[in-house]
C-alpha positions in Angstrom: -4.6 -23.9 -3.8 -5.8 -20.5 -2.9 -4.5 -18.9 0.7 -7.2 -17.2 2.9 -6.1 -15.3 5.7 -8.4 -15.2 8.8 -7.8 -12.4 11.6 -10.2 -12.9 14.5 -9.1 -13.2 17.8 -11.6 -15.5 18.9 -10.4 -19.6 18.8 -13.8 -21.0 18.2 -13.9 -18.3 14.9 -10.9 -19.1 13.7 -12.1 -22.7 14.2 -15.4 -22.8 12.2 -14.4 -20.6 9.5 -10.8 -22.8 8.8 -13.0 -26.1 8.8 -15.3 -24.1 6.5 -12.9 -23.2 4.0 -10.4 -25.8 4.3 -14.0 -28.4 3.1 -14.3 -26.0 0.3 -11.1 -26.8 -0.7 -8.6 -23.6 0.5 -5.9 -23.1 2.5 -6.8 -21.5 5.8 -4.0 -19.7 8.1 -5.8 -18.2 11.3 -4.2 -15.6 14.0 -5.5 -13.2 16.2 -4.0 -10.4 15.6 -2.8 -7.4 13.7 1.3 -8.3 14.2 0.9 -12.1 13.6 -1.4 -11.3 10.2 1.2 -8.9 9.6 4.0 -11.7 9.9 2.1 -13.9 7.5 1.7 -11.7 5.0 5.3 -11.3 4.6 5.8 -14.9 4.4 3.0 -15.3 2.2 0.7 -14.0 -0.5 -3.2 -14.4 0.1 -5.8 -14.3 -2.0 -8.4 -13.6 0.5 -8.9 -11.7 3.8 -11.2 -12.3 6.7 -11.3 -9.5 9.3 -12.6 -9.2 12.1 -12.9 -5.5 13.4 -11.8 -5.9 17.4 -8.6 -7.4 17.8 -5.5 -7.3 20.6 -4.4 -3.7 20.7 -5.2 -2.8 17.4 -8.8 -2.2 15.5 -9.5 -3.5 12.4 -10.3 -0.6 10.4 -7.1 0.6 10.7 -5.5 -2.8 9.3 -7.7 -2.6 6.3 -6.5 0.9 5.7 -3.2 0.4 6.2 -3.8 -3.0 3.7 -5.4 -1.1 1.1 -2.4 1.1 1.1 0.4 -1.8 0.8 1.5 -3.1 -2.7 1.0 -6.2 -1.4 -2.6 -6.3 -0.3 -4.2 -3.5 -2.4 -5.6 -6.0 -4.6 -6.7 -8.5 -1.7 -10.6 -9.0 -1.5 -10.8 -7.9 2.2 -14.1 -9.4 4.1 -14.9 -7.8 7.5 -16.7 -10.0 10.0 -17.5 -8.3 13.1 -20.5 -8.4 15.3 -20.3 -4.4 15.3 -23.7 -3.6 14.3 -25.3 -0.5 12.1 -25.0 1.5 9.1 -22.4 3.5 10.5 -19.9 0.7 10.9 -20.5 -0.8 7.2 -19.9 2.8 6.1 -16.9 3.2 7.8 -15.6 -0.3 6.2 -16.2 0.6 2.9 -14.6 4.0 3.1 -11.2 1.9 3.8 -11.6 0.1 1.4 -13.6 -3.8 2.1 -15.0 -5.4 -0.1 -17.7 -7.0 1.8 -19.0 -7.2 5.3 -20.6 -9.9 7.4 -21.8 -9.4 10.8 -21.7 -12.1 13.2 -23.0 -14.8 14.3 -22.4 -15.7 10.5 -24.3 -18.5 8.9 -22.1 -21.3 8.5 -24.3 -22.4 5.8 
């Protein structure tokens, strides 16, 4: 079963998107932020990431360039979801590295 890792601080996020995936058939694990996705990882491999940009004392661009660096997650489709809006923010994903970006409120559907 493939592991998706979900980093959003918010509870009723990390509730819709691990229904969602968990229906399609994956393994969700949800935290909120950069230590406990951190913590998981090294427990873990993933094959998927969903970020969320504005976490706990720490911002999500900096996780997914830090990511992008490590062995372990270069290779990790990373998918930001952040209500952040604008080119300038989608720019700024890409340059670290994501894969895709979503803002929110996403579609469920």
């Amino acid at each position: 079963m493939k592991r998706i890792l979900i980093v959003d601080d918010d509870p009723a996020m990390q509730r819709l998107l691990s229904r969602l995936l968990e229906k399609a058939g994956y393994q969700a694990d949800a935290v909120a932020t950069g230590a406990e996705a951190a913590a998981l990882l090294d427990a873990h491999a993933v094959d998927l990431i969903l970020l969320d940009l504005f976490l706990p004392n720490e911002d999500g661009r900096r996780l997914l360039g830090r990511w992008r660096g490590e062995l372990r997650t270069r290779g990790v489709p990373i998918f930001v979801l952040s209500a952040a809006l604008g080119n300038d923010v989608k720019t700024e994903c890409f340059a670290e590295g994501a894969d895709a970006y979503f803002e929110k409120p996403i579609d469920p559907a």
